[in-house]
C-alpha positions in Angstrom: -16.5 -28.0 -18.0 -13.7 -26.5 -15.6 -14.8 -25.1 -12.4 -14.3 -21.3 -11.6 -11.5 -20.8 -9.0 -12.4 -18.3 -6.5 -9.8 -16.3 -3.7 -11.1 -15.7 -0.6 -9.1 -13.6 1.4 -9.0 -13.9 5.0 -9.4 -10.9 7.2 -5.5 -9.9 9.0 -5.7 -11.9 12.8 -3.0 -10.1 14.0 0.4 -8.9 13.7 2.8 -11.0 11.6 6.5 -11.0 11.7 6.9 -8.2 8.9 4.5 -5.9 10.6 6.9 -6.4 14.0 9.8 -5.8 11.9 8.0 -2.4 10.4 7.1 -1.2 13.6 10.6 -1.9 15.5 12.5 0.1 12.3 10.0 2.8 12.5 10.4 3.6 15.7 14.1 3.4 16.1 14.3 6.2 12.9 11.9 8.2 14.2 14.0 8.1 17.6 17.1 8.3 16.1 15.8 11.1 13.7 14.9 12.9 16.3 17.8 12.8 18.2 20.4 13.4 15.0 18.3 15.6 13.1 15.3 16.8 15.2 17.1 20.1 16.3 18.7 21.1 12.5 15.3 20.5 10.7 13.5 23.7 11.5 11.0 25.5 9.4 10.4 28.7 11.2 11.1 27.3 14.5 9.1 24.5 13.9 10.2 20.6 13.8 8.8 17.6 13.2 8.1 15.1 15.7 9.8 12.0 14.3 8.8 9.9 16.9 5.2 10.9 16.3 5.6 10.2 12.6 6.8 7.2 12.8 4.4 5.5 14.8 2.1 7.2 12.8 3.6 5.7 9.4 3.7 2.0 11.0 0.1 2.1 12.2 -1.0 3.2 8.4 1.2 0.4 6.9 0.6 -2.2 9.4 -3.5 -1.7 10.0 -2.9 -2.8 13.7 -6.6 -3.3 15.6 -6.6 -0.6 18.3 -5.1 -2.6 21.3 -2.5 -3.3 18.9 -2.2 0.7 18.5 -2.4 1.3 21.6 0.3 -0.7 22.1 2.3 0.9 19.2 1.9 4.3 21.0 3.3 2.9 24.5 5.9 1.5 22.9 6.8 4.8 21.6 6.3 6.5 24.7 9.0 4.1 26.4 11.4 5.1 23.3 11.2 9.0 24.3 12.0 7.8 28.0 15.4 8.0 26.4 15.2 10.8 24.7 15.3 14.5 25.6 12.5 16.4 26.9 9.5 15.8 29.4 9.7 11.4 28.8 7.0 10.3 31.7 4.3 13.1 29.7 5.3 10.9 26.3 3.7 7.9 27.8 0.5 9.4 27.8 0.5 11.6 25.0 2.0 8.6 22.5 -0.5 6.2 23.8 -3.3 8.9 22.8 -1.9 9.7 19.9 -1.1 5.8 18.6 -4.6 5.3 19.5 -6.2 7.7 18.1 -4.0 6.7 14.8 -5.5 3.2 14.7 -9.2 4.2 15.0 -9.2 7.0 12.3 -7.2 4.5 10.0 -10.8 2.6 9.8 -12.6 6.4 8.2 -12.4 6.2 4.5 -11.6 9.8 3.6 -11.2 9.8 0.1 -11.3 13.3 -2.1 -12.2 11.7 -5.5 -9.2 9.1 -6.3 -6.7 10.6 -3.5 -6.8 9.0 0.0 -6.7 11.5 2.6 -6.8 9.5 5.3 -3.1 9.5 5.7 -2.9 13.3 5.9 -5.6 13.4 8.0 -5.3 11.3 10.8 -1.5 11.7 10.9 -2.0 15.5 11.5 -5.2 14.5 13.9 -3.4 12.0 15.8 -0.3 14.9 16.3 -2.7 17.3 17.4 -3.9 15.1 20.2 -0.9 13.7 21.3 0.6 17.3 21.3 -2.5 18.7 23.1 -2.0 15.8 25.6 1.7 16.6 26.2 1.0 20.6 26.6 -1.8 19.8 28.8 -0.2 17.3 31.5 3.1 19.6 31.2 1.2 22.3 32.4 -0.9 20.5 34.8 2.2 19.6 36.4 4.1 22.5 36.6 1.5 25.1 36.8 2.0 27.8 34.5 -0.5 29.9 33.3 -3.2 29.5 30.8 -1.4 32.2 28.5 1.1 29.9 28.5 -0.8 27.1 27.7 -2.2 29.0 24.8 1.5 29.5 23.5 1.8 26.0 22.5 -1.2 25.9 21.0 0.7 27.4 17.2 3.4 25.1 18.1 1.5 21.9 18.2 -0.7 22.7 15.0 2.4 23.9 12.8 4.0 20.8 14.6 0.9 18.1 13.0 1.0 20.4 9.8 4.7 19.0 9.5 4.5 15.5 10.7 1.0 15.1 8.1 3.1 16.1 5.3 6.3 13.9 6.2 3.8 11.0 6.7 1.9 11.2 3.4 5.8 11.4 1.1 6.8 8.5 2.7 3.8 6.5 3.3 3.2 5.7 -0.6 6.5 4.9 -1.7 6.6 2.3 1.6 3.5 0.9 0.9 4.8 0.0 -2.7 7.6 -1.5 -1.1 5.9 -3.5 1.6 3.2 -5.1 -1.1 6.5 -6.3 -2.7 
């Protein structure tokens, strides 16, 4: 009588060298989108965030644990250092965002067969990372709380965006990187 054969699969114990290389080309598009393309792609005066996609994308195809995240999102913050804008602000807001990325990737949110958890915590994490941005910029400069209430449409139409970039691209990737 022959034995049954079983798998086990072990649980992921870190980053491998494919999930550094996903990471590293995310982020350089999403930088390089953004500096190329960020100010032509407008929809109503709104833009994407490519940098906040990106990370975004990586942290839903790589499954990083939340350190790892975290790390993800300082990483990007040191990207927009380069970039133009308010870069110190992008250290904080990326790490909250990147963060907050990694632990909503662990919420199942599934509307019958469709995973929503893409959508979702992409336009979550924007929101935060946005919120965290407008925040310190006007904690710093000290405008006024109508002001502060300005950015508020900006930020949401903003996530609204980035969630909708995120969830085209992250299926076909994810095809690609099970290959």
């Amino acid at each position: 009588m022959a034995e049954k054969r079983t798998v086990v699969t072990e649980e992921k114990k870190g980053f491998s060298v494919q999930d550094l290389i996903v990471v590293a080309v995310l982020l350089a598009a999403g930088a390089v989108l953004k500096l190329v393309v960020g100010s032509v792609v407008n929809f109503f005066g709104m833009k994407p965030n490519f940098v906040i996609a990106s990370y975004c994308l990586a942290i839903l195809l790589t499954r990083p644990k939340i350190y790892q995240a975290a790390i993800i999102g300082l990483l990007a913050g040191a990207i927009c250092q380069f970039l133009p804008g308010t870069p110190w602000l992008n250290l904080i807001s990326e790490l909250i965002g990147a963060t907050a990325m990694g632990l909503f990737i662990r919420v199942p949110m599934k509307l019958g067969k469709f995973d929503a958890n893409p959508m979702i915590s992409t336009f979550i994490s924007t929101v935060l990372s946005g919120g965290a941005y407008t925040i310190c910029l006007f904690a710093f400069v000290k405008a006024t709380a109508e002001g502060l209430v300005a950015y508020v449409p900006i930020v949401l139409c903003t996530a609204l965006i980035n969630m909708v970039l995120v969830q085209l691209f992250y299926i076909p990737l994810q095809k690609v990187l099970k290959k």
